[in-house]
N, CA and C of each residue as an Amber inpcrd file, in Angstrom:
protein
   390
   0.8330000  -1.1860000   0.0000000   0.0000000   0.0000000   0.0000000
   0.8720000   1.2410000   0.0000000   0.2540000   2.1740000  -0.7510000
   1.3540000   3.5400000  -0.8380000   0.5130000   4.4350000  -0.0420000
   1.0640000   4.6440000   1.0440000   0.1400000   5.8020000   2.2960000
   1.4100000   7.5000000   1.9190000   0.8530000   8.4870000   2.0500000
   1.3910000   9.7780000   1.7900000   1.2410000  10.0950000   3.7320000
   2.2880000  10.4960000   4.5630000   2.0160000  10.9320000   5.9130000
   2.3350000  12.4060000   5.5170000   1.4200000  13.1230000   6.8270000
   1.5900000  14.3440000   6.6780000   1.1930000  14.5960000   8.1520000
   1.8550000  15.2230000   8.8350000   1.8950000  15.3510000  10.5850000
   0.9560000  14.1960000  11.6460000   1.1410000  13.5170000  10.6920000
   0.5840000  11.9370000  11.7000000  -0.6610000  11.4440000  10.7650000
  -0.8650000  12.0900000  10.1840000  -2.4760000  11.4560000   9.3370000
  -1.9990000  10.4890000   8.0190000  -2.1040000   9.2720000   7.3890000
  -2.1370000   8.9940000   6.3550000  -3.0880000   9.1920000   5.1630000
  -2.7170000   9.4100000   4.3250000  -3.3010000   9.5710000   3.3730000
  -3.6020000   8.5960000   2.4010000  -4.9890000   8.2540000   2.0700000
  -4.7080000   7.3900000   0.5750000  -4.3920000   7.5970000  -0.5840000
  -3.4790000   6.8460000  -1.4000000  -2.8800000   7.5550000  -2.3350000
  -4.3500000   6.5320000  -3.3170000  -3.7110000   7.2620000  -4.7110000
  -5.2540000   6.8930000  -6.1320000  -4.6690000   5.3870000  -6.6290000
  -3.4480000   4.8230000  -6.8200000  -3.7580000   3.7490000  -6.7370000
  -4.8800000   3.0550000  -5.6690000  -5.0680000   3.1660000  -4.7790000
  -5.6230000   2.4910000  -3.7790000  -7.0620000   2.6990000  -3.7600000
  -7.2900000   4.2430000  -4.2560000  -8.6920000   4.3190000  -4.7060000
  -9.4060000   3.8020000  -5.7990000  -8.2960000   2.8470000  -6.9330000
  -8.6130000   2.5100000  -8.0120000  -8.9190000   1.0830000  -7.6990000
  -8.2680000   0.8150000  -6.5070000  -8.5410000  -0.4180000  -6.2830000
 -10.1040000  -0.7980000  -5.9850000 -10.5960000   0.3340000  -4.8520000
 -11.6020000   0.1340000  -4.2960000 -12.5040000   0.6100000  -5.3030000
 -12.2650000   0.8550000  -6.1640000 -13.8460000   1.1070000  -7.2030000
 -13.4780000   0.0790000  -8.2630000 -12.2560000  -0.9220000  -7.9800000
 -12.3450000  -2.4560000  -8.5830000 -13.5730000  -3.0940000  -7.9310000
 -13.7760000  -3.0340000  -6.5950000 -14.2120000  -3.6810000  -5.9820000
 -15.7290000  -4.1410000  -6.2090000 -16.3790000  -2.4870000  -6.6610000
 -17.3050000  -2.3470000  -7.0640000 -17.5170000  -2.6220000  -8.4330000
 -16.7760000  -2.0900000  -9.4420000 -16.4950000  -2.4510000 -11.3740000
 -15.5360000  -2.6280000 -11.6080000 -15.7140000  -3.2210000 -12.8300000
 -14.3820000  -3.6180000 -13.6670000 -12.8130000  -2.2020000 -12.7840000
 -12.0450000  -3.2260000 -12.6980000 -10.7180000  -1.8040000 -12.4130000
 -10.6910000  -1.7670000 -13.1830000  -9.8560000  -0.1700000 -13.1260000
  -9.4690000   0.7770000 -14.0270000 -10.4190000   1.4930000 -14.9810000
 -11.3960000   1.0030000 -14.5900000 -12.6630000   1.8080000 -15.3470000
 -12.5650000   3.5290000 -15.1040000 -11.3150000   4.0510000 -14.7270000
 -11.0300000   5.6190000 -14.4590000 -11.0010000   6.2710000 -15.8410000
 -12.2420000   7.2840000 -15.6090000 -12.5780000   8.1300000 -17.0420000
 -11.7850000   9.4640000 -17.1600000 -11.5800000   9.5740000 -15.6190000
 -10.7410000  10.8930000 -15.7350000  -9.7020000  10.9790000 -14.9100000
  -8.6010000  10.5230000 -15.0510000  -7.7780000  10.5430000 -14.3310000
  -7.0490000  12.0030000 -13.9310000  -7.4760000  12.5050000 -14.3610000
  -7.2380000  14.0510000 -13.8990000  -8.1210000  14.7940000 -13.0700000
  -9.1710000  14.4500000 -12.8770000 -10.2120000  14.8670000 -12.3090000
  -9.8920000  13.8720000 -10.6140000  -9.3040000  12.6960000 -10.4410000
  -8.9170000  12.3750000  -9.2470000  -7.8760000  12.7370000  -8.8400000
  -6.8790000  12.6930000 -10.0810000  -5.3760000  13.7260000  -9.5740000
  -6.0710000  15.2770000  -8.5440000  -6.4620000  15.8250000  -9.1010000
  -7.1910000  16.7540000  -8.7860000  -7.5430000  16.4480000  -7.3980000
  -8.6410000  15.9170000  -7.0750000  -9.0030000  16.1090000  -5.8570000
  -8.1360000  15.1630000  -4.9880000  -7.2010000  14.5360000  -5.3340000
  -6.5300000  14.1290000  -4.2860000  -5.3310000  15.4620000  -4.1820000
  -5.2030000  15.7990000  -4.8710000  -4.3510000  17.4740000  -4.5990000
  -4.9250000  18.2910000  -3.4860000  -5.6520000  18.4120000  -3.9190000
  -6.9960000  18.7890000  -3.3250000  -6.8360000  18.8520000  -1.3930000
  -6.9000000  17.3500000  -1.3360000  -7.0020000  16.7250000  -0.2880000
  -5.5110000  17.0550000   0.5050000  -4.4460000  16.9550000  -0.0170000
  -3.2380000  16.8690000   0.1500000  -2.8290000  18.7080000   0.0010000
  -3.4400000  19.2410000  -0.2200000  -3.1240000  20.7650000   0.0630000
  -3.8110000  21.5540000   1.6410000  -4.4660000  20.4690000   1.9270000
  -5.6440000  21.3380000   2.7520000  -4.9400000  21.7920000   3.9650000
  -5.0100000  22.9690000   4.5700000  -4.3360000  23.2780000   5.8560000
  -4.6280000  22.7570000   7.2870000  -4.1600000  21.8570000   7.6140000
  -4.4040000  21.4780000   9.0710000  -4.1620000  22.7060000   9.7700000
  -5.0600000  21.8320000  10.7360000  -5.2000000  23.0370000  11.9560000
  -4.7070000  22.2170000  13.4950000  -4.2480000  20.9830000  13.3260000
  -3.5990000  20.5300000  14.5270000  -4.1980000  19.6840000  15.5080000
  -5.4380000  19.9570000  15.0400000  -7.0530000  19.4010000  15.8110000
  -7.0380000  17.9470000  14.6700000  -6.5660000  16.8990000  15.5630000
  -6.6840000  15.5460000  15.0490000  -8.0790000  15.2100000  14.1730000
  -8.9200000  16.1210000  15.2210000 -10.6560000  15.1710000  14.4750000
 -11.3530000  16.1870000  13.5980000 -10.7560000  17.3500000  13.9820000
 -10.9730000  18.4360000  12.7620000 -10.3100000  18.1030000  11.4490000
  -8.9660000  17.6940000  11.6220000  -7.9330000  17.1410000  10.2080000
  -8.8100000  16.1390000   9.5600000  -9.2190000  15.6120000  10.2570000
  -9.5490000  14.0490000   9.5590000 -10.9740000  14.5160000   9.2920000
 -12.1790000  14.8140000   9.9930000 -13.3590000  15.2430000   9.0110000
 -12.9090000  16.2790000   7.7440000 -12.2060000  17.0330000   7.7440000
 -11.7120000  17.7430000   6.7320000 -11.2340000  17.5660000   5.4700000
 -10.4490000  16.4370000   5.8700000  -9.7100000  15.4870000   4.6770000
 -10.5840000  14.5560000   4.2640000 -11.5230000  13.9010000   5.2580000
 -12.4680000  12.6290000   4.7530000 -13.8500000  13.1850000   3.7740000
 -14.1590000  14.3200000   4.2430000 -15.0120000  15.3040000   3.4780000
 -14.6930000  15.6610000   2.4420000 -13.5280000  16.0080000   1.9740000
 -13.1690000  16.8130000   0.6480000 -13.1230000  15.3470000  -0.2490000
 -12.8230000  14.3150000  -0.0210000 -12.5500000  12.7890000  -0.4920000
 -13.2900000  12.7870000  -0.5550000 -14.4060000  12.3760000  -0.2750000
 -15.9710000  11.7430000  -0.2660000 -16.5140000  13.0240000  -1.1460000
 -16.5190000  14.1720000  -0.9280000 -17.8330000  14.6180000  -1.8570000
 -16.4070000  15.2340000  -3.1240000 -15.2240000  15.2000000  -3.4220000
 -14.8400000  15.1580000  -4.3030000 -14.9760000  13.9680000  -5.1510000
 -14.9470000  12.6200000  -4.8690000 -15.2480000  11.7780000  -5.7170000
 -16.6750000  11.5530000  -6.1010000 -17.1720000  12.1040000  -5.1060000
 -18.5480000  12.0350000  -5.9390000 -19.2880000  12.6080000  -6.6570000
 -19.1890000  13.9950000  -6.5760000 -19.0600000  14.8690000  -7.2620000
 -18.2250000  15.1360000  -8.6660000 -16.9000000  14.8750000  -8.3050000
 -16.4510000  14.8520000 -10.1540000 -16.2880000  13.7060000 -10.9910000
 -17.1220000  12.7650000 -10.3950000 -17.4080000  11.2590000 -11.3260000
 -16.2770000  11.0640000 -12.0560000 -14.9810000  10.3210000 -11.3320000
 -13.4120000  10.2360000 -12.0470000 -13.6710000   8.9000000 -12.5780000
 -14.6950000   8.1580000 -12.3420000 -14.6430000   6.3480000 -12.4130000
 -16.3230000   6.4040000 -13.6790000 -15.8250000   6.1370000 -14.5590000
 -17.1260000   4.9450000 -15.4020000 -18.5300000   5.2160000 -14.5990000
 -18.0750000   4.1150000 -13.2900000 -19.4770000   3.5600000 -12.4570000
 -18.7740000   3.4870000 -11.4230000 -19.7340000   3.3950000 -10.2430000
 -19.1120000   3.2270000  -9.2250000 -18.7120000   4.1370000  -8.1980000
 -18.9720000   5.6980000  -8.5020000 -18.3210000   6.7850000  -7.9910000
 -18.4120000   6.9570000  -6.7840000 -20.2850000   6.9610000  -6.0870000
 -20.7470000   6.9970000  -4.7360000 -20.1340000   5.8570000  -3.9640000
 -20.1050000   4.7470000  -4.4200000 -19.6390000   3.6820000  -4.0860000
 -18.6740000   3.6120000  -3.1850000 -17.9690000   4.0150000  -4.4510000
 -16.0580000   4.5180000  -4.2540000 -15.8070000   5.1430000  -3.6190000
 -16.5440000   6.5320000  -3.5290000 -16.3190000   7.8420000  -2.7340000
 -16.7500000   7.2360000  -1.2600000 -17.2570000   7.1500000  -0.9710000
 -17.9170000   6.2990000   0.5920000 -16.9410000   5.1540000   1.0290000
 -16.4560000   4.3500000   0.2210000 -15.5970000   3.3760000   0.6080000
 -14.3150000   3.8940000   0.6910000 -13.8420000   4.6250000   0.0700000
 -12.3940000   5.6350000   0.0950000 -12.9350000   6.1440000   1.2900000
 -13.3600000   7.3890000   1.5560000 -13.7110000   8.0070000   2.9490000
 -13.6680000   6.8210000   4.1770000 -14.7610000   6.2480000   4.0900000
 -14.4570000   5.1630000   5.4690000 -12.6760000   4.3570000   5.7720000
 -12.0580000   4.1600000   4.4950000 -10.9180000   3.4240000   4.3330000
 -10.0010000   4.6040000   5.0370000 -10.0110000   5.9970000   4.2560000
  -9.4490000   6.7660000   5.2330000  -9.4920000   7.3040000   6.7320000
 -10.4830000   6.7410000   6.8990000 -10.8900000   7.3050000   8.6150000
 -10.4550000   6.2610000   9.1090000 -10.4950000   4.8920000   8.3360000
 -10.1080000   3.3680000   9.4480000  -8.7330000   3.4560000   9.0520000
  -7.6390000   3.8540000   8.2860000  -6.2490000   4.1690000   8.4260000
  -5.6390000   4.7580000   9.4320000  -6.8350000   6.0540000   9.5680000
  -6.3130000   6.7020000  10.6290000  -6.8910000   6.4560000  12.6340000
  -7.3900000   5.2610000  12.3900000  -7.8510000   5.0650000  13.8170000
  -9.3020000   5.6110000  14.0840000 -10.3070000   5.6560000  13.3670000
 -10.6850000   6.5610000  13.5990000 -11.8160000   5.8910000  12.3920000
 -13.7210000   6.0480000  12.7970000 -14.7350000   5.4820000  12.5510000
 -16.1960000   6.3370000  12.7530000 -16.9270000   6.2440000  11.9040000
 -18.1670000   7.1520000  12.1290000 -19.0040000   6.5750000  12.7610000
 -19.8090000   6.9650000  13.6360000 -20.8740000   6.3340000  14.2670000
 -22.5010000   6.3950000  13.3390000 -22.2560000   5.6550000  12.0610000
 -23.6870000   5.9340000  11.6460000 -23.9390000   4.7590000  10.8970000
 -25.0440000   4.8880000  10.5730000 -26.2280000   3.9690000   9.8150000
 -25.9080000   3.7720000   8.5300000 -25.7020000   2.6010000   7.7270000
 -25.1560000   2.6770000   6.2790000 -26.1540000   3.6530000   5.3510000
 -27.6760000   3.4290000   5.3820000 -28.5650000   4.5670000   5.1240000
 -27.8490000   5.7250000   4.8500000 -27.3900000   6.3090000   6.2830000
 -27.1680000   7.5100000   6.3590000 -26.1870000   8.0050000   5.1890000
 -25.2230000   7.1160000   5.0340000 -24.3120000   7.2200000   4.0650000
 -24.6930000   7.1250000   2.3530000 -25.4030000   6.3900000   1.9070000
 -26.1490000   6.4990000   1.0870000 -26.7820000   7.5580000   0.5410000
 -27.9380000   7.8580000   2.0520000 -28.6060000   9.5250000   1.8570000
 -28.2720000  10.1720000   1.7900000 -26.2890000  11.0270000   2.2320000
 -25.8560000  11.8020000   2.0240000 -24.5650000  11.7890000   0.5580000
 -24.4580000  10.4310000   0.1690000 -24.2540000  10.5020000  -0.9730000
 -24.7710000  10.5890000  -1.8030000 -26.0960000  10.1470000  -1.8560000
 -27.1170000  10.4430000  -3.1660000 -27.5150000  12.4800000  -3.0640000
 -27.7040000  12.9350000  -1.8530000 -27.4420000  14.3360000  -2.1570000
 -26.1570000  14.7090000  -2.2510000 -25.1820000  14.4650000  -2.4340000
 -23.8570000  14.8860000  -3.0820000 -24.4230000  15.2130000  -4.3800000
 -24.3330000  13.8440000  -4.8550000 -24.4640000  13.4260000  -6.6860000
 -25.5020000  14.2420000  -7.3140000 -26.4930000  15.1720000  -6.3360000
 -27.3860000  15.5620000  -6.8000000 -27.3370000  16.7790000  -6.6090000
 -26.2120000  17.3450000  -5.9440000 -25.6670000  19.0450000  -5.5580000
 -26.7300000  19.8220000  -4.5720000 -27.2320000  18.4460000  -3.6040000
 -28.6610000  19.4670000  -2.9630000 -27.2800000  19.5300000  -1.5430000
 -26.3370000  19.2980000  -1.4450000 -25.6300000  19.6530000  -0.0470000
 -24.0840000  19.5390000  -0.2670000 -23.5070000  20.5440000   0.2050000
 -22.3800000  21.4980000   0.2400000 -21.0950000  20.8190000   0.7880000
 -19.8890000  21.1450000   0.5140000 -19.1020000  19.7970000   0.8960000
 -18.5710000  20.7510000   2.6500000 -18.4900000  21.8060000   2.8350000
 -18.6450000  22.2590000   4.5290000 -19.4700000  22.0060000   5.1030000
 -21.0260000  21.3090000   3.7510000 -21.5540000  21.0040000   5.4490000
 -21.4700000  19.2960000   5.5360000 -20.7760000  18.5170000   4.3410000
 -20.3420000  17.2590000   4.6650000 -19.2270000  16.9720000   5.6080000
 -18.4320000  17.9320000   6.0350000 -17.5940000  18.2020000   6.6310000
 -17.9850000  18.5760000   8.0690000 -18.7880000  19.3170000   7.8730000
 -19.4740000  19.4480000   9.6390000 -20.1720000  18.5390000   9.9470000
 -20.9080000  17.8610000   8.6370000 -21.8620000  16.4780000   9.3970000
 -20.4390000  15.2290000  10.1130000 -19.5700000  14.7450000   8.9040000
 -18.3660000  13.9170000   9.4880000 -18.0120000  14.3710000  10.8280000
 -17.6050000  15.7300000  11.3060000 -17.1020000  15.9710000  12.1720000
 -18.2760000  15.5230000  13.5190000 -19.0280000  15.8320000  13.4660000
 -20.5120000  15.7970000  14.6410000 -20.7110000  14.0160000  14.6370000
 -20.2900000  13.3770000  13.1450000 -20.1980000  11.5820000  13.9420000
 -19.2890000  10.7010000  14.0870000 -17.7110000  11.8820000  13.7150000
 -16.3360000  10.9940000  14.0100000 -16.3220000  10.2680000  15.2260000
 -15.4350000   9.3030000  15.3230000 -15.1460000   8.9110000  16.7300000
 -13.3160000   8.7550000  15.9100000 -12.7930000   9.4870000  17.2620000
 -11.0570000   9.4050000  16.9040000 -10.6540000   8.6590000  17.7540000
């Protein structure tokens, strides 16, 4: 596995995200590989603030509604994006307290632009457990 550290947090690198939307479709079904370069930049630029569970809803938020949002994969995107996010929170020690539903319902309003990725970010943060 290729992990990126950055003041104690790992990061998933896009091989690893390509894996997990194998899981779901054919691998390598990536339509835009620039469009995940992208938001894993993205992810990997963001300014910590030092606050362990603030870092990590921050980073797991921009992952999750960046992949779902810029549909980098064929099929599979919500999928992916939800399974990347959880994969990154269980790297880092660290698990949401919710209902698979819940995850669903807030990915299907991703994909559908009815909710904002600060406030996917404040919802992660309100059900992290670090």
């Amino acid at each position: 596995m290729i992990k990126l550290k950055e003041q104690g947090i790992t990061l998933i690198a896009k091989e690893e995200i390509v894996k997990i939307n194998g899981l779901f479709e054919k691998e390598g079904d990536l339509v835009s590989e620039g469009d995940l370069d992208f938001i894993l930049s993205k992810v990997r630029s963001k300014r910590l603030s030092g606050k362990r569970k603030k870092d990590l809803a921050n980073l797991a938020g921009t992952l999750w509604f960046g992949i779902t949002t810029s549909h980098p994969f064929f099929d599979g995107n919500k999928r992916t994006a939800t399974a990347s996010m959880l994969y990154f929170l269980q790297e880092n020690n660290s698990n949401l307290n919710v209902k698979k539903n819940n995850l669903i319902y807030l990915s299907l309003k991703m994909a559908n632009k009815d909710i904002a990725e600060q406030q996917i970010i404040e919802w992660i943060m309100s059900k992290i457990k670090v």
